[in-house]
C-alpha positions as CSV (number, residue, x, y, z in Angstrom):
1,X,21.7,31.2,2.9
2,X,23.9,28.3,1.7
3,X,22.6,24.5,2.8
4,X,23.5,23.9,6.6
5,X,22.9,20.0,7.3
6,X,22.3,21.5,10.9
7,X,19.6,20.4,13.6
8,X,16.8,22.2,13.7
9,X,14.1,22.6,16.8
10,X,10.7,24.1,16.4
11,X,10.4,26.0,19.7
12,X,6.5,27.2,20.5
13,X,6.6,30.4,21.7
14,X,2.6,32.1,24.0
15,X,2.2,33.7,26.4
16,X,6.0,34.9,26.3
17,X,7.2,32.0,27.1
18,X,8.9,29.2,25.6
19,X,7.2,25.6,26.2
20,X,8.7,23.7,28.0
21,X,8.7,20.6,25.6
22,X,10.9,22.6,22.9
23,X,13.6,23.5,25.8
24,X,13.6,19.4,26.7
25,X,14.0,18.8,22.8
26,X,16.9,21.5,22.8
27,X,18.8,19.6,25.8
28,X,18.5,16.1,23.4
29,X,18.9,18.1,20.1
30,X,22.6,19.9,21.7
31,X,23.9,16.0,22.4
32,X,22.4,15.0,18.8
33,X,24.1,18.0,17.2
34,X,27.3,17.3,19.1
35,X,27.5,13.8,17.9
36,X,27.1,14.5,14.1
37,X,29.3,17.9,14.7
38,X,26.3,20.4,13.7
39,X,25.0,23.4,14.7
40,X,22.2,23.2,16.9
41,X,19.4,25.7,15.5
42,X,15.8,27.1,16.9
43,X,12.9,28.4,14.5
44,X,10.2,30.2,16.8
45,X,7.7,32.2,15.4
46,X,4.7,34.5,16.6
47,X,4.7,38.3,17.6
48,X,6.9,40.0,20.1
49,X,9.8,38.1,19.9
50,X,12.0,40.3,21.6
51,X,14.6,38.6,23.8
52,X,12.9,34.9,23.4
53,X,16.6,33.9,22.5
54,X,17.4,34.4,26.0
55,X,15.2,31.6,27.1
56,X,16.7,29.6,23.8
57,X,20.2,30.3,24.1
58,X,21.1,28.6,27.7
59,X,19.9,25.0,26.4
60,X,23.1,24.9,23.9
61,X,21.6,26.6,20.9
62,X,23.8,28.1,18.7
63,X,21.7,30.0,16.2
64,X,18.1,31.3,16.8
65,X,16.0,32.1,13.7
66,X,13.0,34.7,14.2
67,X,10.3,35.2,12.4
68,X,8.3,38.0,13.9
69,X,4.5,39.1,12.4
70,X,1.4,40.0,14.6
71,X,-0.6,37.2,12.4
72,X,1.5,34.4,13.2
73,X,0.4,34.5,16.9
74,X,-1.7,32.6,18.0
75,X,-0.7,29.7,15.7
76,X,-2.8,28.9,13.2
77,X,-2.1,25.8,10.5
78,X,-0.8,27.4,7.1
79,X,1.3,30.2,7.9
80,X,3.2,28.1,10.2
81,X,3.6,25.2,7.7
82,X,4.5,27.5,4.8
83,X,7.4,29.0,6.9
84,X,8.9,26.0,7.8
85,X,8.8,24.3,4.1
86,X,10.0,27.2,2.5
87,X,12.8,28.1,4.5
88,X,13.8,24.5,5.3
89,X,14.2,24.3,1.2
90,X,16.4,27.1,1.9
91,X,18.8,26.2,4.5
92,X,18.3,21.7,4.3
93,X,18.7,20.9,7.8
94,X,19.3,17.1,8.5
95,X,17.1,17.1,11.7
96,X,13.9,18.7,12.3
97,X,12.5,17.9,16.0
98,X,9.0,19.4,17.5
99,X,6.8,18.5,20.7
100,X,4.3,16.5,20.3
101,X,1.8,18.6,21.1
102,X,-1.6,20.1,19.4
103,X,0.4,22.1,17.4
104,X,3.0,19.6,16.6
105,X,0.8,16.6,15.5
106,X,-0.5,19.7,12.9
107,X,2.2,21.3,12.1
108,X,4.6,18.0,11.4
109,X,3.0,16.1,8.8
110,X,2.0,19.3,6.6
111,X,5.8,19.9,6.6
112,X,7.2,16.2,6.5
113,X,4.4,15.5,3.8
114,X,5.4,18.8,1.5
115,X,8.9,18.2,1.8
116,X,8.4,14.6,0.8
117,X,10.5,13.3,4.2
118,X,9.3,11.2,6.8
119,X,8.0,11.7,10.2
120,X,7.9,9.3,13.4
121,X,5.2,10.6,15.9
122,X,5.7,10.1,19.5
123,X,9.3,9.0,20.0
124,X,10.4,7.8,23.3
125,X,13.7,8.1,22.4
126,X,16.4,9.7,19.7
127,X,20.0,8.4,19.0
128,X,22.5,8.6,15.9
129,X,23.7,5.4,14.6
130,X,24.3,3.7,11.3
131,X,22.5,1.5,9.2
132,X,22.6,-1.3,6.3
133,X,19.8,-2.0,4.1
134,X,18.9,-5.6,4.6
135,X,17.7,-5.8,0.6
136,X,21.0,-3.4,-1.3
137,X,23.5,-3.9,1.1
138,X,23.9,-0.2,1.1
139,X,25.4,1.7,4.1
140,X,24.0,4.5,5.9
141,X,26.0,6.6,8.8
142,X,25.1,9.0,11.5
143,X,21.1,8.4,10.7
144,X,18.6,9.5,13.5
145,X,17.1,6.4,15.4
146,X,13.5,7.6,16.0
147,X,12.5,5.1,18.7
148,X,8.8,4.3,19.5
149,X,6.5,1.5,21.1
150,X,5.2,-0.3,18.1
151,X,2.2,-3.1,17.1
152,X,0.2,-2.3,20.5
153,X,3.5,-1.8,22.8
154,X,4.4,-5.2,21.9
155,X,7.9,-4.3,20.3
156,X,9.8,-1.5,20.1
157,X,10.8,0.2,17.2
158,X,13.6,1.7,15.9
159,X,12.8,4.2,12.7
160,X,15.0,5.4,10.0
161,X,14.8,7.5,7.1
162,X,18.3,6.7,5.8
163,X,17.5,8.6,1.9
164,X,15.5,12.0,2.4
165,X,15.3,14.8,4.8
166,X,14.9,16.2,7.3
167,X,14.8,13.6,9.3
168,X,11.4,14.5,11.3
169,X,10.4,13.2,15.1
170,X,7.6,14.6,17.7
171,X,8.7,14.2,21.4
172,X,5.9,14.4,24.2
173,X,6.4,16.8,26.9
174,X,8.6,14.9,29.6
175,X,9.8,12.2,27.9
176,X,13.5,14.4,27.3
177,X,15.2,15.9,29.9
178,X,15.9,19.6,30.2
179,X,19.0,20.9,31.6
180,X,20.6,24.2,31.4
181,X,23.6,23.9,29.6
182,X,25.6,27.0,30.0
183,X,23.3,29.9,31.6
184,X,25.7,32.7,29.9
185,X,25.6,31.2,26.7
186,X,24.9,33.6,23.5
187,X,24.6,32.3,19.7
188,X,23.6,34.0,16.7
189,X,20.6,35.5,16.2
190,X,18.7,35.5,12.6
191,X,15.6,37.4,12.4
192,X,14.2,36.6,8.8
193,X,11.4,38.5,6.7
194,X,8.0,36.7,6.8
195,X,7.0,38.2,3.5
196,X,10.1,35.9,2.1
197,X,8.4,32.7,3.4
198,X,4.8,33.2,3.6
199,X,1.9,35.1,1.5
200,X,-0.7,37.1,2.7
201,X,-2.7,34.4,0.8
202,X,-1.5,32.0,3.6
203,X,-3.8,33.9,6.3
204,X,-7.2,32.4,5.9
205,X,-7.7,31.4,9.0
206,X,-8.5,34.2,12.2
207,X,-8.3,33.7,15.9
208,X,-10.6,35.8,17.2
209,X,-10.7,34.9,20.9
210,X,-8.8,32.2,22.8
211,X,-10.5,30.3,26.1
212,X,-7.7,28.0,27.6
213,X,-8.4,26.0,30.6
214,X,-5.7,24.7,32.9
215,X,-5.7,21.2,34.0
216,X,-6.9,21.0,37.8
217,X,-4.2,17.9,37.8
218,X,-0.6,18.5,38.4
219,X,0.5,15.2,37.8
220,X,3.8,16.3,35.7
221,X,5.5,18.0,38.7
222,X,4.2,15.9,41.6
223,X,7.4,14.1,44.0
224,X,5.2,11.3,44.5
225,X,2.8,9.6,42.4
226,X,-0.3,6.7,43.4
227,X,-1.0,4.7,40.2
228,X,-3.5,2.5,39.4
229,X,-3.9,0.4,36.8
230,X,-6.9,-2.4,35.4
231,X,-5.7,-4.9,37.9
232,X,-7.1,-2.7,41.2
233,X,-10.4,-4.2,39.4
234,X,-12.9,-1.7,40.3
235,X,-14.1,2.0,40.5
236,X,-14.3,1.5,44.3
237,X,-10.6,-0.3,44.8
238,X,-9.5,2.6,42.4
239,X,-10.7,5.0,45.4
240,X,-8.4,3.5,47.6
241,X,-5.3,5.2,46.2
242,X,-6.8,8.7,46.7
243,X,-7.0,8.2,50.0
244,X,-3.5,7.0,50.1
245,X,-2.6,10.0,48.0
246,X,-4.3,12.2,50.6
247,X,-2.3,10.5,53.2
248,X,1.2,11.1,52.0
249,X,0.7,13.5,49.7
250,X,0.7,12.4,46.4
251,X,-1.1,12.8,43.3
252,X,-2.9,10.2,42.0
253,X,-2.2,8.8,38.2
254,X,-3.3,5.8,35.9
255,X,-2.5,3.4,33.2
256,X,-4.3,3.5,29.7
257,X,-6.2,0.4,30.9
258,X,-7.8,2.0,34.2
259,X,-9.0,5.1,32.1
260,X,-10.5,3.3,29.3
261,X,-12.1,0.9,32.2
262,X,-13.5,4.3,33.7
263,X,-11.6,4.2,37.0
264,X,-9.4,7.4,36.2
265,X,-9.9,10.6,34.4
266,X,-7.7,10.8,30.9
267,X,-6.3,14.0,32.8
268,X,-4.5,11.2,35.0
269,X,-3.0,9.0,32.4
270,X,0.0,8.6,32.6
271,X,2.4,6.6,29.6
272,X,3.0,7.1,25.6
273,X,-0.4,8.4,25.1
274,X,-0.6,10.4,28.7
275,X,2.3,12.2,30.5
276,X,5.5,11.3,31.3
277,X,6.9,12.0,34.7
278,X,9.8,11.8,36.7
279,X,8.9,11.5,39.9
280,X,10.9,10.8,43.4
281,X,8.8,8.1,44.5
282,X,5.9,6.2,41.9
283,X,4.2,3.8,43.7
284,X,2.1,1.3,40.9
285,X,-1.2,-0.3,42.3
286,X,-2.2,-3.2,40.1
287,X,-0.4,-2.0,37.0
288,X,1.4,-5.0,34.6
289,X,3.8,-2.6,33.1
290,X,3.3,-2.5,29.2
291,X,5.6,-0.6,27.8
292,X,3.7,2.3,26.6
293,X,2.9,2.8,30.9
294,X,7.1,2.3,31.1
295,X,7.9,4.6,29.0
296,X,5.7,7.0,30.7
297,X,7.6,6.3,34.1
298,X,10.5,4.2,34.0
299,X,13.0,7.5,35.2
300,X,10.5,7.5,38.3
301,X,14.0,7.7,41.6
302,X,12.1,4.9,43.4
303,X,9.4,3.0,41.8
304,X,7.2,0.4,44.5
305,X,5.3,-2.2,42.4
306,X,2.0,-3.2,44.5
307,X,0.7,-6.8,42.7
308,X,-1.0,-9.7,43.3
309,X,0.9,-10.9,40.3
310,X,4.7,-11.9,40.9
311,X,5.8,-12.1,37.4
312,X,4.4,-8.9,36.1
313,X,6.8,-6.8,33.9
314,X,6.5,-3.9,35.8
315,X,8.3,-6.0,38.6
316,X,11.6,-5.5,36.8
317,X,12.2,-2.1,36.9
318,X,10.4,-2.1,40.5
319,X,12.7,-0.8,43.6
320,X,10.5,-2.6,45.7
321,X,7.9,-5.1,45.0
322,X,4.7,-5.8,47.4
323,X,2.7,-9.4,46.1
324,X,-0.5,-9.0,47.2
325,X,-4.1,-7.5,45.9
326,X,-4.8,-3.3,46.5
327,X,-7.3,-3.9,48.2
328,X,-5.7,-5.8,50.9
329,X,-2.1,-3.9,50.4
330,X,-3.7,-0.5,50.4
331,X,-5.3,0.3,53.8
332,X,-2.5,-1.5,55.6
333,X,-0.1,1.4,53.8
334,X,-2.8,4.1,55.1
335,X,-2.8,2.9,58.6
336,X,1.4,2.7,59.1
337,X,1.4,6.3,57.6
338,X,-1.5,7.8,59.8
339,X,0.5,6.4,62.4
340,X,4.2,7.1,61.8
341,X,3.4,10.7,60.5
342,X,5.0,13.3,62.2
């Protein structure tokens, strides 16, 4: 294999299926790819691979690499990593993106840190654009804006790594849109030789029995969501909004502040360190809007902003704004819809 310069995805692959974060980060990666005038590439790897392109190939991807042994499923730390850096010395992509997840916060540094690149966690947004070094003067073009919160969600960042590559980002789940691009769509697939990229020397680590528990909270795929945030000011007000939930059907959710303040599970946190959703309606209960809670929500179709503070941020990306405390908003909200419910 000759250097590409292509964008590469790191798709996770259990259970047969591909997660959902790596088919969001294919939707983004296709538009990034189309924009520098790449090939859009996937890496998976793991054990019975057959037909995982098919769940690849409809997000835009034109080229699915394979790397198929019984000891790379489940994933385990240095068999993943030594695929990766060997075979990205092999074929230089530009790009390198991966989800967030357990097994992206492990997997990305090893690789960023071997290859000597550089690696933005947790980026709420990717573009290409150019840039000038404020000290040489010199010109970059077609660099991959890695765009983050920064300093406590008081600015937001925009990361480049202008001189070595790839240039590496993790995406939470949800922050990136997926869409289907083309349902029929077939690209080329690679299967490559594990023993080419990792040694047996590489497999110190067995998984000898896996115990996953699903989260009892569906807060992801919920139309309507009841947030709460520090300023419903108590464990008791906090109450309020599951009963408002249980009136119209809603899950409940909260900022950073209201789970560290013990008024919300983590489970329910929702924001750059939670889950992002999308929701049709989001309805904020005492929530001032930092940006790390925006950028958890700000693609919400209608967002209602319930404050007793006018001039909270959240306000400007509200729908609808309500001034006045929860607890005196709340049950009023619960009594119209026990009433006006069919």
């Amino acid at each position: 294999m000759t250097d590409n310069n292509n964008l590469v995805v790191y798709c996770e692959f259990d259970e047969g299926k591909i997660a959902d974060v790596s088919q969001e980060l294919l939707t983004k990666g296709r538009k990034l790819a189309d924009r520098l005038g790449v090939k859009l590439e996937a890496l998976v790897l793991g054990d019975k691979l057959d037909g995982v392109e098919n769940q690849i190939f409809p997000y835009g991807a034109d080229v699915v690499y394979k790397v198929e042994d019984p000891r790379l499923f489940p994933y385990t730390s240095n068999p993943h990593a030594a695929v990766l850096i060997n075979l990205f010395k092999e074929i230089k992509p530009q790009i390198c993106l991966m989800g967030a997840t357990c097994i992206g916060r492990d997997l990305g540094p090893r690789v960023s840190s071997c290859l000597h690149s550089g690696l933005t966690a947790d980026c709420t947004a990717l573009e290409i654009g150019d840039h000038t070094d404020p000290k040489t003067g010199k010109e970059y073009t077609d660099l991959l804006y890695q765009i983050r919160p920064a300093f406590g969600g008081n600015i937001v960042a925009t990361i480049v790594n202008p001189d070595h590559r790839p240039q590496m980002a993790t995406v939470r789940e949800g922050v990136m849109k997926k869409e289907i691009k083309d349902a029929g769509y077939k690209g080329e697939v690679i299967n490559l030789d594990p023993k080419k990229y990792v040694s047996d020397e590489d497999f110190v680590v067995e998984i000898i029995d896996r115990h996953i528990e699903k989260s009892k909270v569906n807060i992801k795929n919920s139309p309507i969501i009841v947030a709460g945030g520090y300023g419903v000011g108590s464990k008791e007000n906090f109450d309020l909004l599951f009963k408002l939930a249980d009136t119209i059907g809603a899950e409940v959710g909260a900022s950073r502040a209201a789970v560290d303040a013990g008024f919300a599970e983590h489970c329910r946190q929702i924001g750059q360190t939670g889950v992002t959703v999308r929701p049709k309606l989001y309805i904020a209960c005492g929530i001032s809007g930092q940006i790390q809670h925006i950028a958890g929500m700000q693609e919400s179709a209608m967002i209602i902003s319930i404050n007793n503070d006018p001039d909270a941020p959240i306000n400007k990306i509200a729908d609808v704004v309500i001034t006045g405390t929860v607890e005196d908003v709340v049950p009023k909200l619960i009594k119209y819809y026990k009433k006006n419910s069919k």
